[in-house]
N, C-alpha and C positions, 0 to 999 in steps of 0.2 A: 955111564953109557947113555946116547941121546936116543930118544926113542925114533923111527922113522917120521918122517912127513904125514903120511896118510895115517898114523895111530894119533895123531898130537891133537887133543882139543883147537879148535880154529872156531873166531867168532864166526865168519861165513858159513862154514861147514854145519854148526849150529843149530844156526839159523834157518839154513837150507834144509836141514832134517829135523825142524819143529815144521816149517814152513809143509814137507811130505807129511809126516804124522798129522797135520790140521785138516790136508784137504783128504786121506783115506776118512780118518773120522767122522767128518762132513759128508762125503760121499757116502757112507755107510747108514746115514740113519732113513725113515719112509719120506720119499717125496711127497711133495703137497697132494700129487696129484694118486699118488696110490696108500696115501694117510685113512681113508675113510672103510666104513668096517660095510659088510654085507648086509646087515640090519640098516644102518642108514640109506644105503645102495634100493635095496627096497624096500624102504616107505617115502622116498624120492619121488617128487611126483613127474621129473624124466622117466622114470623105471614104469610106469602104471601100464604102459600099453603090453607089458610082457604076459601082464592077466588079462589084456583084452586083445587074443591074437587077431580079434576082426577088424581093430582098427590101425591104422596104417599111418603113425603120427610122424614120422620122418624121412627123409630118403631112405631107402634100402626095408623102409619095415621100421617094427619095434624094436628088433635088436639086431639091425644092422646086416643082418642076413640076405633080404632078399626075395621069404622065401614064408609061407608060411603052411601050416603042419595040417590045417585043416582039412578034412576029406567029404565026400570024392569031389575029385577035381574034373574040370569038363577034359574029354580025349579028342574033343574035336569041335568048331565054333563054327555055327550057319548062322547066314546073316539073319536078325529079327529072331534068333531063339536065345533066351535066356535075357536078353536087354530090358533092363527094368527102366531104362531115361535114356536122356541124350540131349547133346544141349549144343548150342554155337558158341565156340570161345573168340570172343572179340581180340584181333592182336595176332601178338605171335607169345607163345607161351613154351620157355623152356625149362619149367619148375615142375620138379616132381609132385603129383598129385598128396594130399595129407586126407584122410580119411579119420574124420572122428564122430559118434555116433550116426546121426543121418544125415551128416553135412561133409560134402567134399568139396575141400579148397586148393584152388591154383591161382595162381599167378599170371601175369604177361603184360606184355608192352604194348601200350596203345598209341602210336603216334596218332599227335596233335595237331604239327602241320600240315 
């Protein structure tokens, strides 16, 4: 008695289900990008600004947020209170401010012609 079609060993067939078996296996192990443990994460010296919430080394903040914890925040802003400088940005500037110790850096485009 012959066995069916779909039961019978076939090279294609296989092949095709080494070929499945290789890529879950593959897909199952840590990407590159989520390889790395928490302890390297912070002593990274990207990660430092998260112990220095005062400084503002990226877009959005130290971690991305936006937002930062410190208090009290001002409820309301008159002109000339609280402004500790102030300065003319030559250009036109559309780079987020980066705040690290007492130096704040931005960017912008100076046309030449």
């Amino acid at each position: 008695m012959s066995s069916p079609a779909l039961l019978r060993p076939s090279c294609p067939r296989l092949v095709a289900l080494w070929c499945v078996a290789l890529v879950v296996c593959v897909g199952c192990g840590d990407r590159w990008f989520e390889a790395g443990t928490l302890e390297s994460a912070i002593t990274n010296d990207q990660f430092t600004s998260w112990e220095k919430p005062s400084e503002w080394s990226q877009w959005r903040g130290g971690v991305l947020g936006g937002a930062v914890d410190e208090r009290p925040l001002p409820t309301a802003w008159r002109a000339g209170e609280g402004l500790l400088w102030e300065v003319e940005i030559p250009g036109r500037g559309n780079s987020s401010p980066v705040v690290v110790g007492d130096s704040v850096l931005l960017t912008s485009e100076v046309s030449t012609a």
